[in-house]
N, C-alpha and C positions, 0 to 999 in steps of 0.2 A: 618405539611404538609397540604397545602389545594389543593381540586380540584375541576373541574367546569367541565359542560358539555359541549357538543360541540357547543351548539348555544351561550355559552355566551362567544367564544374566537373570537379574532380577532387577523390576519384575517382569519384565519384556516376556521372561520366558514360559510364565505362567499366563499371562494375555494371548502369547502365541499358540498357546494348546485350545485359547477358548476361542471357537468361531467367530471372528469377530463381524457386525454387520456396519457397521458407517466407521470410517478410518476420517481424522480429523488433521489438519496438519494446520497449525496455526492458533495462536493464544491468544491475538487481539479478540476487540467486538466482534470480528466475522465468525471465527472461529470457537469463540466461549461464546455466543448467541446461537448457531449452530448446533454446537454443542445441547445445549437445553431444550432446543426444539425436537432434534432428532433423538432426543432421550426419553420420549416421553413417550415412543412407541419401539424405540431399538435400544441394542447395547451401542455404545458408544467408545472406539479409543481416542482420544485426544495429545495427539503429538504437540512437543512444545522442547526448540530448539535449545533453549536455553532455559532460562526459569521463567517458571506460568507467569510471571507479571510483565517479564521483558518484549517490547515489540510494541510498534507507532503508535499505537492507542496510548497507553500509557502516559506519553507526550504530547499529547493532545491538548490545545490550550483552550482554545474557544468555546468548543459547543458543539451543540446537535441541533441543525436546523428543521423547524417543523410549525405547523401551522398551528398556532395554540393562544392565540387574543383575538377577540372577537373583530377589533377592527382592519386583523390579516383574512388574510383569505387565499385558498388552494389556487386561483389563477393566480390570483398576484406571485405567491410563488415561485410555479409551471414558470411565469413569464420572467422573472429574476434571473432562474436557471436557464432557460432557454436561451436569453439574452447573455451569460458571460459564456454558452458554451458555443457561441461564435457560428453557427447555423450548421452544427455537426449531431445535436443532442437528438437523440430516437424520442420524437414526442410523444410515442405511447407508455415506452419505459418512465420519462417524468411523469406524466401523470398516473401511473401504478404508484410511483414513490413518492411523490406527493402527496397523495391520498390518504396512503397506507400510511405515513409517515406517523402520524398522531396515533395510531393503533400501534407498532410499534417504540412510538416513546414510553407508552401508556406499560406495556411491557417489560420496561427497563427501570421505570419506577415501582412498580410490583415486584420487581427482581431487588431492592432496596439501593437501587438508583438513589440519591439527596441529591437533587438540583435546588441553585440557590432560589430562597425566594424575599420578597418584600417583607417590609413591616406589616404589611394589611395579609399576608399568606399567599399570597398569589406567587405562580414563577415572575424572576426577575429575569426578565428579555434582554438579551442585547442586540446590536444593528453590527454588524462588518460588511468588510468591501463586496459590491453588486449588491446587496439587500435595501429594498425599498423600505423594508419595515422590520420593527423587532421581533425578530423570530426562532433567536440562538436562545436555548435551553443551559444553561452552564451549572457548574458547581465550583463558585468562585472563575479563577484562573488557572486551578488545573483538575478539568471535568475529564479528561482522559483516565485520570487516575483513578477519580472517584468511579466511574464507571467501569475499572477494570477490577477494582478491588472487591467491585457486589457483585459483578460474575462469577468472580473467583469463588467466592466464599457459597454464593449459588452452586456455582458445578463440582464445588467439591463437596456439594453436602446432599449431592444425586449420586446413587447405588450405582447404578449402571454406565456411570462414565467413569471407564479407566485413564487414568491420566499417568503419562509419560513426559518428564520432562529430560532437557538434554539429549533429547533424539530427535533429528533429524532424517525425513526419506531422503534417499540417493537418485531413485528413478523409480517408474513406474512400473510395474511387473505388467506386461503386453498382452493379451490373448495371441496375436501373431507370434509371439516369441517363445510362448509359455508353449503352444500346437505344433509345434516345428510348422510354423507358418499357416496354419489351420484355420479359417477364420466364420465362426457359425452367420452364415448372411442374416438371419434374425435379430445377431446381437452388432451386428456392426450396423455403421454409420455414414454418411458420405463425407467424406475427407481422411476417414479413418483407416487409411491402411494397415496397421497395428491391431486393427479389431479393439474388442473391450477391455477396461483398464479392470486387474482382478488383484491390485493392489498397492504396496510396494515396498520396495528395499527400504530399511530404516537402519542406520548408522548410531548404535547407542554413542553419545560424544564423549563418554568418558573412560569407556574401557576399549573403544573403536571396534568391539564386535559389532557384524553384519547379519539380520534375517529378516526374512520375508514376513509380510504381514498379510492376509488376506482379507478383501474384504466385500459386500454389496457392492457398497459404492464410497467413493472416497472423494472429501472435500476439500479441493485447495482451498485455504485463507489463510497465508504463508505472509499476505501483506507484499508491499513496494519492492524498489529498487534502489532506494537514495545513495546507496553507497556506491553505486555506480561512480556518482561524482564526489570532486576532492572536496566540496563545502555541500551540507547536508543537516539538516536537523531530523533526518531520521537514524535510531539507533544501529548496533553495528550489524546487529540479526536480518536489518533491511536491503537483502543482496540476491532479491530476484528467484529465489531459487524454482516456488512453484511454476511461477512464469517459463520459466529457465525449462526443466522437468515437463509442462503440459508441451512444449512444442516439440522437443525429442518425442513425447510420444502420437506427436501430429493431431495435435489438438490447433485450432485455428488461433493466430495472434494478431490484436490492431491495435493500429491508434500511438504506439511507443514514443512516436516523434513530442508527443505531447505531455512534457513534463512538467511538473509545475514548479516556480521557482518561489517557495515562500521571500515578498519583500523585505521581510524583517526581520533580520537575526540578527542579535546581540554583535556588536564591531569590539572584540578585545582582546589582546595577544595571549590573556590568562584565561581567555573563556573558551572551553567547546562551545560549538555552534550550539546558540539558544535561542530560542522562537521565544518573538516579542509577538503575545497575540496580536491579532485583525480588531480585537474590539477596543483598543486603547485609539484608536481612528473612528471606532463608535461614539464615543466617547468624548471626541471633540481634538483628538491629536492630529498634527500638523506635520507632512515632511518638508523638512527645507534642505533645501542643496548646503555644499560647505560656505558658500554666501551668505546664509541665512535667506534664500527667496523660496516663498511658497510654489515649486517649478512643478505641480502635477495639475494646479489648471490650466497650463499650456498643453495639458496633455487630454485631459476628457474633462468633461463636466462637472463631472461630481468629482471633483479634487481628489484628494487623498482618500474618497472612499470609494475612490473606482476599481473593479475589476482586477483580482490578484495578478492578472498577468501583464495588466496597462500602466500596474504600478511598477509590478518588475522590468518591465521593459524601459519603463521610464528610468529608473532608478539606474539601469544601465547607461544609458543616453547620457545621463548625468555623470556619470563618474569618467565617462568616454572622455566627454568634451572635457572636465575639468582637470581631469586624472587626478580625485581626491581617491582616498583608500576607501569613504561609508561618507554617506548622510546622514543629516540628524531626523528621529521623530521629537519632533517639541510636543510637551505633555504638560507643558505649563495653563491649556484652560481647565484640567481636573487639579480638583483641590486635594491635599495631600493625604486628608485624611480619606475621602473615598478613593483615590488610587490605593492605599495601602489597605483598606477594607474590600475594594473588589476586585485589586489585583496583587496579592499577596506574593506569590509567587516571583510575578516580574521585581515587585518591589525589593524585595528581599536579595535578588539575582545581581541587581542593580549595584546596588548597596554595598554587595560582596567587593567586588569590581568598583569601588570608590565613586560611583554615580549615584545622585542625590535627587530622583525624579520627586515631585517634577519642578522642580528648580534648575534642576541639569539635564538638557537634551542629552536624549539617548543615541550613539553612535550606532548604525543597522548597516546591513547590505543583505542580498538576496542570498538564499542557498536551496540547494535541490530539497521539494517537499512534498510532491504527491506525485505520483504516477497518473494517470488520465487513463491510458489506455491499459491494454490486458490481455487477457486470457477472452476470447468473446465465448460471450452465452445468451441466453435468452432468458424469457420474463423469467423462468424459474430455475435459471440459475445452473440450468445444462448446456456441459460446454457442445464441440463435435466429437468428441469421444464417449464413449457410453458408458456409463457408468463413473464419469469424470467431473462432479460440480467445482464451480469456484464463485468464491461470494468475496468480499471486500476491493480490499488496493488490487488485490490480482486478479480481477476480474473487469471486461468490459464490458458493461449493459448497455451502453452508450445513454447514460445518464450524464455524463459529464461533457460529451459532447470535445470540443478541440480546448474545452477549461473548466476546471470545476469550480464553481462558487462557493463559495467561502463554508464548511461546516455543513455541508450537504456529503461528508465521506462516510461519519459515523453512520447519518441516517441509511447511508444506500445499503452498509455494511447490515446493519440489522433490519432492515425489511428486506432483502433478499438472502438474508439467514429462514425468514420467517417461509417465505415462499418455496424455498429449497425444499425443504421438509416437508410443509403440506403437499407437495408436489410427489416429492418424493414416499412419501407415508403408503398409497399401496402395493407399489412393487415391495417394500422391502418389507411388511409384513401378509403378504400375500408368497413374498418368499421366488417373485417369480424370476428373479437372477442371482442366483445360490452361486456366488462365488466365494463367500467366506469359507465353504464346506472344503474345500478345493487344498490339496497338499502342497503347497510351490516350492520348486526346488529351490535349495539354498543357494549362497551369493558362492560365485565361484572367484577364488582370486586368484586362480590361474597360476604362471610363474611371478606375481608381483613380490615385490620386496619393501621390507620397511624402508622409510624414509628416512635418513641420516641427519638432517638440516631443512629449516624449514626458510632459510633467506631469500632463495627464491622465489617461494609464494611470498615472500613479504614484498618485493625489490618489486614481484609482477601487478601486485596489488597496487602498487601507488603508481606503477604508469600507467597502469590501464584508466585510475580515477583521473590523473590530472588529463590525459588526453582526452578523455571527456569531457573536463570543465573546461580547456581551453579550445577546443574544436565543436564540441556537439554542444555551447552553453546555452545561453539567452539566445543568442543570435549566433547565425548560423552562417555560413558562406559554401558553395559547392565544393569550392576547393579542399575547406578546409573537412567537409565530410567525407572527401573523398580521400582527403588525406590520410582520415581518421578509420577508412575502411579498409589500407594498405595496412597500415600500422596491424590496426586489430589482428590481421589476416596471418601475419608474420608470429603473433603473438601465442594466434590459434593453434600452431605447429605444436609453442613449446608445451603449452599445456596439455594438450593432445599426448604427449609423450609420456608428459610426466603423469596422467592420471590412468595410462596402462600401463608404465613400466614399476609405477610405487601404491603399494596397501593405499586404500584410502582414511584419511581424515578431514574433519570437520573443515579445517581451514582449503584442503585441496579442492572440498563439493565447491566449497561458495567460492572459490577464484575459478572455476569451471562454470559456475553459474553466474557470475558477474561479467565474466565475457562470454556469455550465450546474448543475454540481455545485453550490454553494448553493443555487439553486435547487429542484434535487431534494432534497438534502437536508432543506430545510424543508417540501416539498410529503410527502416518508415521513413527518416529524413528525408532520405536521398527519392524516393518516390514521391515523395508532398511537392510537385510544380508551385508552392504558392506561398504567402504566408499567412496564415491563420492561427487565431486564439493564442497558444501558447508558442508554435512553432513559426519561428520569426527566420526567413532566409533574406541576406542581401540581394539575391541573382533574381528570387521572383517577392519585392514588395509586396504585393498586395493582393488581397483574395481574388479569386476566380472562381465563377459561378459553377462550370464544369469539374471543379476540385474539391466540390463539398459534397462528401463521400469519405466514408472510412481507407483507410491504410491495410488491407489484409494482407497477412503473409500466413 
């Protein structure tokens, strides 16, 4: 491993001499919608771990839920949402995003956004699981992409956002730590022992030099955690780190226990996990157990278009009792030619894989898909540290409540990009927390040494995933959480050792940040007395009126 100081990277090292005022970390919607807003009155850097396209958005299959036919409407909504987020959801937060919703879609097609539309020119709507009405905005079957490609092309054709990719922050530069413990009472917070965040260490991933970035203010939209667990249909970039990051610097975290398990990914020993969207169940698709029985109206009402988490849970139940490997979705009432016209993508994926939809039921099972909770903030998107926003997956508005509905991620991502900024817009052109100005000492690496091998982070990586897919999954038992917090605990040692005894790199952040977030993850478990929305315990069944209240830690 080699490394280099900060004046000998480019271009880090030329960003680093310029004041910077909003520090970005994150290349999905949160973070390039962000991006754009906060550009329009500040300079902007935009950190981006790997290359600007990679990270959850991208893999987005469904849509952006929003109120946009005349014969939907904002309650109806409000009440969709409210209802899968299982009596957890902040109902002033949905109706800000509710509302707003349409103002920022309206934004994203201005931004050259192509959502698909009809013959007559109108958007084509689609319905998925919890939606009462058509309200998914898509472009095709992969609107993640479409929408990250007109950001892209958006924020790279604004002057003032410098864009970094392949770097990754390490941690956040403290006021506490930066003062030798000095903490200005104006600029702190309450819960903020650390005082105000004035920026942070960033890790270029390719030459593994370390410096400091300073900045206003800095926004997490770093996106999920899926990688936590060993099945996932989030990319590999998806390993927590903001989350990971805002609580070392004692920002407030809830809600973790409440993961979401997409019910449908692709069942095939040649496939990485592939998200078979929510709207092929819009559309008239049908799960059957390995029986062939239609087994999700034993389970809620609206069959197969219930509630992502009632189907995963189901779909678990089912595989319990029969101990098949996956269920099928039968896609046999869409006719072949509009499956392969509005679902291109899956069709295609299918195909690969010797599956002939929809003639041939598709083999699915559940994998880790959305985060639910977060980083907590408020309507505008500040956490409890000052100077600290987080917008997207790593962020909890308590818009999603203990489940989020189906396509309601991208929308929270971009109206609380939009709010952040207006919010933010007179401190930092008013200038009145000038921490960019600010020289921060460089990353010290003390007596660390390069790293000789990296099998260890490899061998730590896949037990920490599988001990979360088989202890902390769908369903959850005390035991086995408890189990899951010895384990971790043992774990915590080695990594501890190894991330101050060796230089760091890329892979050592994120298996440090992957068991922060497990971690916590099983630490909200184990305090959830109950079970709710997503987080399903055998020892306590069923909701309890006194348990519906967020998870803080």
């Amino acid at each position: 491993m080699t490394t280099s100081s900060p004046k000998s990277q480019s271009p880090a090292a030329s960003v680093n001499k310029t004041p910077a005022k909003v520090l970005i970390l994150g290349s999905g919607i949160a973070g390039l919608t962000s991006a754009i807003h906060f550009s329009e009155f500040s300079n902007v850097i935009l950190l981006a771990k790997s290359s600007l396209d990679e990270g959850n958005t991208r893999y987005a299959q469904g849509g952006i839920a929003s109120v946009w036919s005349k014969s939907d409407s904002i309650q109806e909504h409000k009440a969709d949402t409210l209802e899968a987020g299982a009596g957890l959801c902040n109902e002033q937060i949905v109706d800000i995003c509710v509302s707003e919703g349409p103002t920022a879609v309206q934004s994203l097609i201005d931004w050259g956004v192509q959502f698909t539309k009809t013959e007559a020119s109108d958007y084509d709507l689609h319905q998925e699981g919890g939606h009462h009405k058509r309200r998914i905005l898509h472009a095709q079957d992969f609107t993640g992409r479409a929408i990250e490609e007109a950001l892209i092309a958006k924020v790279r054709s604004i002057p003032n956002i410098s864009i970094l990719e392949n770097h990754m922050a390490i941690d956040f530069i403290m006021e506490g730590k930066f003062n030798d413990g000095k903490i200005d009472p104006k600029r702190a917070t309450p819960g903020s022992r650390l005082g105000a965040c004035l920026g942070a260490y960033v890790l270029n991933c390719e030459t593994n030099g370390i410096f400091p970035l300073a900045a206003d203010m800095t926004v997490i939209a770093s996106g999920g955690a899926g990688k936590v667990y060993l099945y996932t249909t989030n990319p590999d970039v998806a390993t927590g780190d903001g989350i990971a990051m805002a609580y070392r610097a004692g920002a407030r975290i809830a809600n973790l226990e409440f993961m979401q398990f997409h019910p449908t990914c692709l069942y095939h020993s040649n496939a990485k996990t592939f998200l078979i969207t929510e709207a092929l169940r819009g559309e008239g698709a049908i799960l059957r157990n390995i029986a062939g029985e239609d087994f999700m109206k034993r389970y809620h009402e609206m069959g197969s278009l219930a509630p992502r988490y009632v189907v995963s849970q189901a779909i678990d139940m089912e595989l319990k009792k029969t101990g098949a490997a996956h269920v099928w979705l039968d896609v046999s009432a869409i006719n072949e030619h509009e499956f392969r016209e509005k679902f291109p993508q899956v069709y295609a994926t299918c195909e690969k894989f010797g599956i002939k939809p929809p003639h041939d039921k598709i083999p699915v099972v559940p994998a880790a898909h959305y985060l639910c909770g977060g980083i907590v903030v408020d309507e505008h998107a500040q956490t409890s540290v000052r100077g600290l926003l987080a917008v997207g997956e790593s962020a909890c508005t308590g818009l999603h409540g203990a489940n989020r509905l189906a396509s309601n991620s991208l929308l929270e991502a971009a109206v609380f990009a939009r709010r952040a900024a207006s919010h933010a817009r007179d401190h930092l052109v008013k200038n009145t927390i000038p921490n960019a100005a600010k020289t921060l000492p460089e990353w010290d690496f003390g007596r660390a040494v390069d790293m000789e091998e990296q099998i260890d982070i490899a061998a730590t990586w896949r037990e920490i995933r599988s001990l979360m897919w088989n202890y902390v999954g769908i369903v959850r038992s005390n035991r086995r959480l408890k189990r899951a917090r010895e384990r971790l605990s043992l774990i915590r040692h080695e990594v501890n050792e190894d991330y101050w005894k060796f230089k760091v790199n890329r892979d050592l952040i994120e298996l440090r940040n992957l068991l922060s977030v497990s971690e916590l993850i099983v630490e909200c478990a184990l305090r959830r007395k109950e079970s709710r929305g997503l987080h399903v315990n055998v020892d306590f069944p069923r909701a309890v009126d006194n348990e519906a209240k967020d998870t803080i830690l």
